[in-house]
Legacy VTK file of the C-alpha trace (Angstrom):
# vtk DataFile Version 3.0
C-alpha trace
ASCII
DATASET POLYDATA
POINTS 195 float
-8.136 -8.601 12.463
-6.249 -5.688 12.792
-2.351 -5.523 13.193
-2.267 -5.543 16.867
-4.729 -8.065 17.329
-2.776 -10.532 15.019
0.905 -9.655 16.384
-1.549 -10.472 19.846
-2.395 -13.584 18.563
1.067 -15.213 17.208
2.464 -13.354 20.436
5.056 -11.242 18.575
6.145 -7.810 18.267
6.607 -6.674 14.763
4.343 -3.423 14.249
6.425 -0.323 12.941
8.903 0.812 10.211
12.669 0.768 10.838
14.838 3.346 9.028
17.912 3.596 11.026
19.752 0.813 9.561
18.986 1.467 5.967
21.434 2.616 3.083
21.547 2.297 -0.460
21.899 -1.281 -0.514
19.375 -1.906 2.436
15.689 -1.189 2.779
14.259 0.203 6.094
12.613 -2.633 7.411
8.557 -2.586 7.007
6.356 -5.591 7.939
3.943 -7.043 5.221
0.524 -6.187 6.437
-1.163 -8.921 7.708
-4.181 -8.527 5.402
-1.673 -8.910 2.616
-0.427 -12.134 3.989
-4.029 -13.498 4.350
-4.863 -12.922 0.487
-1.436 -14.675 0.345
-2.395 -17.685 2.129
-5.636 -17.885 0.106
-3.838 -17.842 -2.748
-2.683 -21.362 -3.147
1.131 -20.756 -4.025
2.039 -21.670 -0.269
0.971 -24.851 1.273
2.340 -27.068 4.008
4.762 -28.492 2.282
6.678 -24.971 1.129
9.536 -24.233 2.528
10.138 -20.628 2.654
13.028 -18.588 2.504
12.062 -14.872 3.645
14.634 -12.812 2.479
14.893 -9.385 4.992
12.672 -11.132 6.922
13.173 -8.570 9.914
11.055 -9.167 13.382
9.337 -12.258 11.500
6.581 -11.602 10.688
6.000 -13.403 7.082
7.403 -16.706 8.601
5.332 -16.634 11.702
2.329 -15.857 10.128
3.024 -18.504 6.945
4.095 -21.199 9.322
1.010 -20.463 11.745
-1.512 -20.209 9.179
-0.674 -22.825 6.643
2.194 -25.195 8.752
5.139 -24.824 5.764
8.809 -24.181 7.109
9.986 -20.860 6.925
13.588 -19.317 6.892
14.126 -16.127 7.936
17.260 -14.026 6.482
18.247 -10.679 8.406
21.598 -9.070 8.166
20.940 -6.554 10.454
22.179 -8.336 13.922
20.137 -6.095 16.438
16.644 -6.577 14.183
17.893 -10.396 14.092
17.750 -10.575 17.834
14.554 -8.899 18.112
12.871 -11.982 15.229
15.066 -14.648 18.045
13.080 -12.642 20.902
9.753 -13.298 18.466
10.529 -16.686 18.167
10.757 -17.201 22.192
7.366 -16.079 22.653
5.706 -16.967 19.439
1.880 -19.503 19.630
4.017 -21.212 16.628
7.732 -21.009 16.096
9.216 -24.307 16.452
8.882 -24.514 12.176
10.348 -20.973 11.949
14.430 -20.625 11.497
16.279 -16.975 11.744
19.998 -16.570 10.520
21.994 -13.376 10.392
23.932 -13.327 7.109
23.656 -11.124 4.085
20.937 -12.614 1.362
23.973 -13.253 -0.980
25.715 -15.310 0.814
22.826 -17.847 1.935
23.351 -21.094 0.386
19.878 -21.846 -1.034
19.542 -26.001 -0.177
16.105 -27.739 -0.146
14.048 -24.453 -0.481
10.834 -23.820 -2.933
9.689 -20.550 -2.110
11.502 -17.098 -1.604
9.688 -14.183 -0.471
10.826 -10.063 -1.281
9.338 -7.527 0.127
11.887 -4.803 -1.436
14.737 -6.010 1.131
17.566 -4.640 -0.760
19.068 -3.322 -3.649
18.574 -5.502 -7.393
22.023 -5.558 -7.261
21.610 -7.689 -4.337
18.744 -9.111 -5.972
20.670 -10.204 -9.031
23.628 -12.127 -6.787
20.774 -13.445 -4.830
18.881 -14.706 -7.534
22.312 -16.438 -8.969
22.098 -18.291 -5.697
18.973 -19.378 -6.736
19.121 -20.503 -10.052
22.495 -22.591 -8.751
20.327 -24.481 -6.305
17.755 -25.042 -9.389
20.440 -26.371 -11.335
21.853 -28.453 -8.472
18.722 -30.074 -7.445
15.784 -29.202 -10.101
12.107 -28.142 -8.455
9.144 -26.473 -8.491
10.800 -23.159 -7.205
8.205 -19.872 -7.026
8.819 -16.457 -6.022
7.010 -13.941 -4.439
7.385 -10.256 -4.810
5.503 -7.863 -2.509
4.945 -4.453 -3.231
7.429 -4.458 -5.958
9.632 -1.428 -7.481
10.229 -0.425 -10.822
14.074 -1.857 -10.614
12.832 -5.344 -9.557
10.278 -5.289 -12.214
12.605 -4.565 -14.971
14.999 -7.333 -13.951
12.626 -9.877 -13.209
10.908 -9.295 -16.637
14.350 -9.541 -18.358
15.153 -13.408 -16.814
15.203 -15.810 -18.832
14.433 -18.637 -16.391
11.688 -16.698 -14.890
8.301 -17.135 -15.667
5.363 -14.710 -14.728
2.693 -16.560 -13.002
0.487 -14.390 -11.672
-0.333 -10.941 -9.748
-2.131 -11.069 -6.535
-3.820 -7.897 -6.319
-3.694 -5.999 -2.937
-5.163 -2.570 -3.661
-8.700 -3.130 -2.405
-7.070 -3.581 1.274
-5.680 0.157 1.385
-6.641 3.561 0.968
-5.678 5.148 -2.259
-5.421 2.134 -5.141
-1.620 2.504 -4.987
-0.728 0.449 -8.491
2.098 -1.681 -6.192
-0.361 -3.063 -3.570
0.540 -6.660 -5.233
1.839 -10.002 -5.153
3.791 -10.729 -8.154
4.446 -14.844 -8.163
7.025 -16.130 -10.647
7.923 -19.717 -11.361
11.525 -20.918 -12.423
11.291 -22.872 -15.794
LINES 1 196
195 0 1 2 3 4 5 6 7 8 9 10 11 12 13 14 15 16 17 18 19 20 21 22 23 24 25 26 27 28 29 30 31 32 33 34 35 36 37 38 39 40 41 42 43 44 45 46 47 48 49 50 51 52 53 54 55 56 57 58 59 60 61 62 63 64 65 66 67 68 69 70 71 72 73 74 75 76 77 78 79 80 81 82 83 84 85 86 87 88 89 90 91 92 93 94 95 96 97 98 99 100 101 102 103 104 105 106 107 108 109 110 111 112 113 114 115 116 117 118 119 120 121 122 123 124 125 126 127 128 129 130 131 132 133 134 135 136 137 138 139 140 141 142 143 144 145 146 147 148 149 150 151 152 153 154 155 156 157 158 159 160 161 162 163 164 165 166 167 168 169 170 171 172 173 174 175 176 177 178 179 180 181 182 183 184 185 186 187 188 189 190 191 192 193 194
């Protein structure tokens, strides 16, 4: 299906890029293709009983789709209020919402609880990244878990850091190029596993 006909079919609106509210801590906002989030969801790493922090989760998109597709609670973290309101809109209209939460706060202040998946799609800066992934690792230590996370699409800072955690462990890349044009080298999944 193409982009329209699956923001048709959840009955949101979450097609187009965002630039207006970025700076150089915050990413313009950018929906995961939907073809990406399909390989995702054949993937294994997700099932129904994930629950999913998205993390710049914009309009929605990635928690609709997760929560539609495979039933698993998703958690949507925006910090941008007016692109918030637009993923509350989404979540008035959606064929599936009722296991789909939005808040408004920035990444590094979200208390990480009962969570077991965290999804990036380049949100933010990895200086956000590295006081989010503190968060993390103190909800690890609080209540220890199968925790994985999920890195769309990811950029040479990200990669860098991740590869320098010690509590990380590589799992496996989910490889996305053969759904574009052009065989860009970051048209992937990256899934790491806390140890």
């Amino acid at each position: 299906m193409t982009e329209q006909q699956w923001d048709k079919k959840l009955k949101i609106h979450t097609i187009g890029r965002l630039d207006a509210h970025a700076d150089q801590y915050h990413y313009p906002y950018e929906p995961t293709p939907y073809s990406v989030l399909e390989r995702l969801t054949e993937s294994g790493y997700i099932s129904k009983d994930s629950i999913l922090v998205d993390y710049g989760c914009g309009k929605g998109r990635v928690g609709f789709f997760l929560h539609y597709a495979l039933g698993c609670r998703a958690i949507g973290l925006e910090y941008n209020e007016e692109i918030f309101q637009q993923a509350e809109q989404n979540k008035t209209t959606a064929a599936k919402g009722q296991g789909v939460t939005f808040l408004c706060v920035n990444a590094e202040e979200f208390q990480v609880e009962d969570a077991n998946c965290f999804y990036f799609f380049n949100p933010f800066s990895v200086e956000i990244l590295k006081s989010v992934m503190g968060r993390i690792l103190e909800s690890y230590y609080e209540n220890p878990r199968k925790m994985r996370l999920l890195f769309y699409y990811p950029n040479d800072e990200y990669l860098v850091y991740l590869m320098t955690m010690y509590a990380l462990a590589f799992v496996e890349e989910i490889d996305c190029r053969d759904l574009f044009e052009g065989k860009d080298e970051r048209e992937r999944i990256l899934i790491f596993e806390l140890t």
